[in-house]
C-alpha positions in Angstrom: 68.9 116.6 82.3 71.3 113.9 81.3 72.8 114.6 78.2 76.3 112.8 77.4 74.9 109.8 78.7 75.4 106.4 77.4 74.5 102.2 79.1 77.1 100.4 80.5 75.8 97.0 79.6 78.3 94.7 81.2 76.9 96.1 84.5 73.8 96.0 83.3 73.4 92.3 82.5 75.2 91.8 85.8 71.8 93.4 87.4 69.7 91.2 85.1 71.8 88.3 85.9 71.3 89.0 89.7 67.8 89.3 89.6 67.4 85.6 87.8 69.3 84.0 90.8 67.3 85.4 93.1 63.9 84.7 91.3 64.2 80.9 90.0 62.4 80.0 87.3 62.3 83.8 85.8 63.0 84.9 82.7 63.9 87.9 81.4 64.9 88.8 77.7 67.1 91.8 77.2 68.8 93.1 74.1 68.1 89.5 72.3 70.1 87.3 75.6 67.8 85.3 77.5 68.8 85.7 81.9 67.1 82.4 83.8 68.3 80.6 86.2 66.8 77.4 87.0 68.3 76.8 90.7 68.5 79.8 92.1 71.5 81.2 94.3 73.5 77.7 93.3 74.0 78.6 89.9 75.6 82.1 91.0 78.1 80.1 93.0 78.5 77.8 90.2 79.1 80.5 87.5 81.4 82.6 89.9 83.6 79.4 91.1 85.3 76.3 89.1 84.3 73.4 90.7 88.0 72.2 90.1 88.7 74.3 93.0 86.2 73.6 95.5 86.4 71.0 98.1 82.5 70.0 98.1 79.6 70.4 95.7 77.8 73.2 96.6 74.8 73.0 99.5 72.4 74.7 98.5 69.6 75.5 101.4 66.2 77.4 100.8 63.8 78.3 103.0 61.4 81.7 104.1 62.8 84.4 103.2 65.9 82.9 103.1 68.5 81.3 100.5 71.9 80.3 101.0 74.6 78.8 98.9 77.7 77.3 100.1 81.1 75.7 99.5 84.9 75.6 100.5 87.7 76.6 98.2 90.9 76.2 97.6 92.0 80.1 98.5 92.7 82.2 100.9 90.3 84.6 102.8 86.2 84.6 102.7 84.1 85.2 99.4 80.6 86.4 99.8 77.7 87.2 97.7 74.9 88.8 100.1 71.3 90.2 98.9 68.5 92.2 100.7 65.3 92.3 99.1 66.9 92.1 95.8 69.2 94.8 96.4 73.1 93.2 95.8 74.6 94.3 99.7 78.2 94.4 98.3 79.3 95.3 102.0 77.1 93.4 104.3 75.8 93.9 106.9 73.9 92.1 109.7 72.5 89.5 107.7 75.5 88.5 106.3 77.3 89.0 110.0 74.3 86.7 111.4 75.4 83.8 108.6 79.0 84.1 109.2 77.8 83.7 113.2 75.8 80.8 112.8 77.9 78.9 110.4 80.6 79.1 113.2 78.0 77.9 115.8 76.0 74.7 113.5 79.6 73.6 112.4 80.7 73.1 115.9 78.1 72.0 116.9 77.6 69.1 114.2 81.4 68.3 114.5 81.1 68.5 118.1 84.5 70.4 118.6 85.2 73.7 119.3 87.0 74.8 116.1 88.4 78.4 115.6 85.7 80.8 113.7 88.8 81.5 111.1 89.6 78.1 110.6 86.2 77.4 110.0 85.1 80.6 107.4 88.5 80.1 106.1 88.1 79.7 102.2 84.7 79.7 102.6 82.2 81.2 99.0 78.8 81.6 100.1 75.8 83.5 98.1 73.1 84.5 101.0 70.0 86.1 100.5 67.0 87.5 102.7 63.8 89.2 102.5 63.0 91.5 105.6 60.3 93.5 105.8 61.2 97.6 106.1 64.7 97.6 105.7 67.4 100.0 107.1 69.8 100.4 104.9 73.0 102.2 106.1 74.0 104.4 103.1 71.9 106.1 99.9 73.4 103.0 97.9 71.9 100.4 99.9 75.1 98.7 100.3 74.8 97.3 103.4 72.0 96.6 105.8 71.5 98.0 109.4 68.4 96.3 110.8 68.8 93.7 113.0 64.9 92.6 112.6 63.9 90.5 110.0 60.3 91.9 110.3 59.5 95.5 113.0 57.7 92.7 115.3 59.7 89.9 113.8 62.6 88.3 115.3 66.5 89.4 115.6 68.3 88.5 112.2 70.8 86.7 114.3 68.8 84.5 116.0 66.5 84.0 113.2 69.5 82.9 111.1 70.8 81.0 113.8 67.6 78.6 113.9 67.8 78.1 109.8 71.1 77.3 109.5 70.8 75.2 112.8 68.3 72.9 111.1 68.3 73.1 107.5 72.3 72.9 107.5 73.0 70.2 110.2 70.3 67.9 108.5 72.2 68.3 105.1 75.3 67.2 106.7 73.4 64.5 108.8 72.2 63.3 104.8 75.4 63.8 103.4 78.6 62.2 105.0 80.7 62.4 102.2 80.4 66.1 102.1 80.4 66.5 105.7 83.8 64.7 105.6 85.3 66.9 102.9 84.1 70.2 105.0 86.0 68.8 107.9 88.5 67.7 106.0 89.3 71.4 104.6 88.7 72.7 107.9 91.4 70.9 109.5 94.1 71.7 106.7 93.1 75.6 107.7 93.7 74.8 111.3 97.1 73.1 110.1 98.2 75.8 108.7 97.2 78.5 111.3 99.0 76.7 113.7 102.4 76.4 111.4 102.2 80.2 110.6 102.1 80.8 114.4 105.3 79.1 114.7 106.7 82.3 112.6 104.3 84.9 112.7 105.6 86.5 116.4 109.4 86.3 114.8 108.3 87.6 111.8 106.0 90.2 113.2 108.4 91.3 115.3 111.3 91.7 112.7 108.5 94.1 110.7 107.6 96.2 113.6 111.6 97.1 114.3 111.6 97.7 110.2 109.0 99.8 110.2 110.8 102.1 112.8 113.0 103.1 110.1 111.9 101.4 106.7 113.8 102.5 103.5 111.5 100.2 101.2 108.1 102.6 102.3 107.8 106.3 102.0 105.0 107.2 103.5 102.3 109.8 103.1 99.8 111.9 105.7 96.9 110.3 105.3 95.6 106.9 105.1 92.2 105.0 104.2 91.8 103.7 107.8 92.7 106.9 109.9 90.7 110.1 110.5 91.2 112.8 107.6 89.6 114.6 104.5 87.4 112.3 102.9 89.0 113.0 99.9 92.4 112.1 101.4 91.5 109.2 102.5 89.5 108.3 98.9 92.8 109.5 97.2 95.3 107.6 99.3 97.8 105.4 97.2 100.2 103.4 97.6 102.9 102.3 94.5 105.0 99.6 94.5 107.9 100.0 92.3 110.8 97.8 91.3 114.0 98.9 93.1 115.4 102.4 94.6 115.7 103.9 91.0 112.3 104.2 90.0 110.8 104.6 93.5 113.7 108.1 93.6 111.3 109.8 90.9 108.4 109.0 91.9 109.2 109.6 95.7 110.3 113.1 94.0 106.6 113.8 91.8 104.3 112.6 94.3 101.9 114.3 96.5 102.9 113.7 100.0 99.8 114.0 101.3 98.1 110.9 99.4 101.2 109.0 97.9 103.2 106.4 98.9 105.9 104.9 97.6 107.3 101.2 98.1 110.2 99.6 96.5 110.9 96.5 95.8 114.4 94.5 95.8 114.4 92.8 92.9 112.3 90.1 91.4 109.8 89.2 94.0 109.5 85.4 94.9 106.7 83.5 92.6 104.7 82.2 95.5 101.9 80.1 93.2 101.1 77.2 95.0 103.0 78.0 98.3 101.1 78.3 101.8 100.9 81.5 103.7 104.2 80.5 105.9 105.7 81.9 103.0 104.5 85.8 103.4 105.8 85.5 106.9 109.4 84.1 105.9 109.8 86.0 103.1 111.1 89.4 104.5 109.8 91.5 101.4 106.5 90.4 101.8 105.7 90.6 105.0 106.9 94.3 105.0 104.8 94.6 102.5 102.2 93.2 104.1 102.7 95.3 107.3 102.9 98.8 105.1 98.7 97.8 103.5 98.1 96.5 106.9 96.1 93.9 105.4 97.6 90.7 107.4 93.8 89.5 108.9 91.6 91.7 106.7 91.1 94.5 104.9 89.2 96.5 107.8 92.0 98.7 108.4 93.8 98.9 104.9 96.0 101.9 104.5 95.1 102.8 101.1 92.5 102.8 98.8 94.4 102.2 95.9 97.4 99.9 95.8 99.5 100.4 92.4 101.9 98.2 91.0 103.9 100.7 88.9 106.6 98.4 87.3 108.8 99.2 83.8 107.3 98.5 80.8 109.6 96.1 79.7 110.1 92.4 79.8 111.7 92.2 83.2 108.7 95.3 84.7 106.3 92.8 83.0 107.6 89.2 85.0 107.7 91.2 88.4 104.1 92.7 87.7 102.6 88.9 87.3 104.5 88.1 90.0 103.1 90.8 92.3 99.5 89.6 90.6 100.1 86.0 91.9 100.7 87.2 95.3 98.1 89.3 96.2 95.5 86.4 94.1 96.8 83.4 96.1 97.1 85.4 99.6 95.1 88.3 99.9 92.4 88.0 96.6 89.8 90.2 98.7 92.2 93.5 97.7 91.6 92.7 94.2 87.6 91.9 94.4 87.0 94.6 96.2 88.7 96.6 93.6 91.9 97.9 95.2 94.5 96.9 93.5 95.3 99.0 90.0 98.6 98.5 87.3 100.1 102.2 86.3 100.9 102.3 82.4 103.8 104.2 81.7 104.6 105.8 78.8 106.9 103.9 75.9 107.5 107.3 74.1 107.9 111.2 74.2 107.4 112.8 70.6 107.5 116.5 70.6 108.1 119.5 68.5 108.7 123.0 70.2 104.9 123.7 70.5 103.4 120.0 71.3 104.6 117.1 73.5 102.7 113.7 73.1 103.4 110.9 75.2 102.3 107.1 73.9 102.1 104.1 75.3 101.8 102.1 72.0 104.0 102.3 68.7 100.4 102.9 67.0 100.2 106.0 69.4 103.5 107.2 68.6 103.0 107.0 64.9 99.6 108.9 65.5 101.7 111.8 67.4 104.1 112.0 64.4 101.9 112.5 61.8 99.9 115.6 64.0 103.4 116.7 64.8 104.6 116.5 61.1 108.1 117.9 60.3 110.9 115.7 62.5 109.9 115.2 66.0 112.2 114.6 68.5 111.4 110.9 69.6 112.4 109.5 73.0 112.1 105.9 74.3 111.7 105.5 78.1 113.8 103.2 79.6 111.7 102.8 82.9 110.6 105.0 85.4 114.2 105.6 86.8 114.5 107.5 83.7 111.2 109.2 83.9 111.8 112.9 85.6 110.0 113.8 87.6 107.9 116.4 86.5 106.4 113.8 83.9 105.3 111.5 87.1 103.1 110.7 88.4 100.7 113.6 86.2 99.4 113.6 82.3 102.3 111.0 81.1 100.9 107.9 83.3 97.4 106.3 83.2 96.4 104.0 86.1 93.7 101.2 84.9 91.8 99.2 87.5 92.7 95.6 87.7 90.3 92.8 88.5 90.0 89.0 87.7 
């Protein structure tokens, strides 16, 4: 039945490696590497954060049917690893709803102040993990769960995680001071700086709705990820981010206005390692940015499924690609985990003959497409994209690979 088939073993040791978290103490032996994990759900959160960049060690809270790992970071947006019965939830669901819930609730309620819900998940990497009895799973790929029972007599998942966190996290912090202290501490640096973007955010939001009337940087297209359509559309719909008018003219010219966007950029975008998230709301290219993914809370209603940076390949297309990198890691890293953002290769080279044309994207490549071509080729270097036309773009001469940390 399957023929051409072959194992992808990265993803498979990523399954191994899954199931040794969530059963401490087991080992398993595959292809000559050894998977064990001796503390469970904390040594996921240690392999998948540097502890340079997290504010507390990790608390680490077991009890039936339930594990939980926790810490702050130093980033931007939530970070969570969520389990059902073994089955990785990579979307959710209400377990992991019922944990972001009661965290809110215990933490106010061992600070004794009412702190914002945002504030308080803000840069927040948690591994959580239950066991419930007769799932319902809301898809074939048992991606996220839909039953709000932990057993069919059992109680709600809420409340259930409610009373665990209410107890086995509020003694932890009752135990440990110093980490309770460094908690609060990064919870008040998020409230900080929610209240110093609001000083800018209406101004700024304001300024992008009156762009977005009539905005030259974004040329739309018909249908979007978070709006009713063809699934196929909406699983198609890109945007690309080019650098400057020239290159966004031919590809604006190629595309397929039904799933393509284009946005251009002015310029070299401004290196934002480092800087808070005032910055995305004073910097007028990047909140329009911003505004055009829709992404400014969450990714809920993100306008398209893939989001290209589709710079020159030169020096300069290479420094505004990192650049665009940096941002969406240090503001919106969620785009990239959940594997939306991609970099577009563009050719370096055309070598054709009357009968063949090759295009390469390596000097190797091109000296490949010579020798099948024999006889003198005619050789063209490509500038940029500006110099693309645009019948090459974006079709067989440009290759978009997937982009993750």
């Amino acid at each position: 039945m399957f023929r051409n088939f072959r194992w992808v073993h990265d993803y498979v040791e990523q399954q191994l490696w899954n199931y040794a978290y969530l059963n401490a103490g087991l080992r398993i032996n595959f292809n000559g590497k050894t998977f064990y994990s001796k503390n469970g759900l904390h040594d996921l959160l240690s392999k998948k954060t540097n502890a340079e960049h997290t504010r507390y060690p990790i608390i680490h809270l077991v009890g039936e049917d339930v594990e939980i790992a926790l810490t702050h970071g130093e980033h931007y947006g939530e970070q969570y690893y969520s389990f059902v019965n073994g089955q990785n939830t990579t979307q959710g669901g209400t377990h992991l709803n019922a944990f972001r819930e009661a965290l809110v609730k215990t933490v106010r309620d061992h600070f004794k102040k009412n702190f914002e819900a945002k504030d308080i998940r803000e840069s927040v990497i948690a591994a959580v993990s239950v066991r419930v009895e007769e799932p319902v799973f809301e898809s074939q790929t048992k991606t996220r769960l839909g039953s709000d029972k932990i057993a069919p007599d059992g109680p709600n998942i809420r409340t259930w995680m409610s009373d665990f966190l209410t107890k086995a996290l509020d003694n932890y912090l009752h135990e440990n001071t110093e980490v309770a202290g460094q908690m609060l501490k990064r919870i008040q640096q998020s409230e900080r700086e929610r209240k110093e973007i609001a000083g800018v955010k209406k101004l700024a939001n304001q300024r992008a709705k009156a762009a977005n009337i009539h905005n030259k940087k974004l040329r739309d297209c018909r249908y979007h990820l978070n709006e009713k359509g063809p699934d196929d559309a909406r699983e198609n719909s890109t945007i690309f981010i080019t650098e400057g008018d020239s290159a966004s003219g031919s590809l604006t010219k190629s595309r397929d206005v039904n799933t393509q966007a284009v946005f251009s950029l002015r310029g070299k975008p401004l290196n934002c390692y480092g800087l808070t998230k005032k910055i995305v709301y004073q910097n007028e290219e990047f909140n329009l940015l911003q505004h055009a993914l829709n992404i400014e809370d969450s990714l809920d209603d993100l306008r398209y499924n893939r989001v290209v940076i589709a710079t020159d390949a030169d020096v300069d297309g290479m420094h505004i690609r990192l650049l665009l990198l940096t941002f969406f890691l240090q503001f919106f890293p969620d785009l990239v985990r959940n594997h939306h953002l991609y970099i577009l290769e563009t050719p370096l080279f055309r070598v054709r003959d009357k009968r063949q044309t090759f295009y390469c994207y390596s000097e190797a490549e091109k000296q490949e497409a010579i020798q099948k071509l024999r006889g003198k080729p005619e050789i063209t270097r490509f500038k940029g994209l500006g110099k693309s036309h645009p019948t090459n773009l974006p079709g067989s001469s440009m290759r978009t690979c997937a982009w993750s940390r």
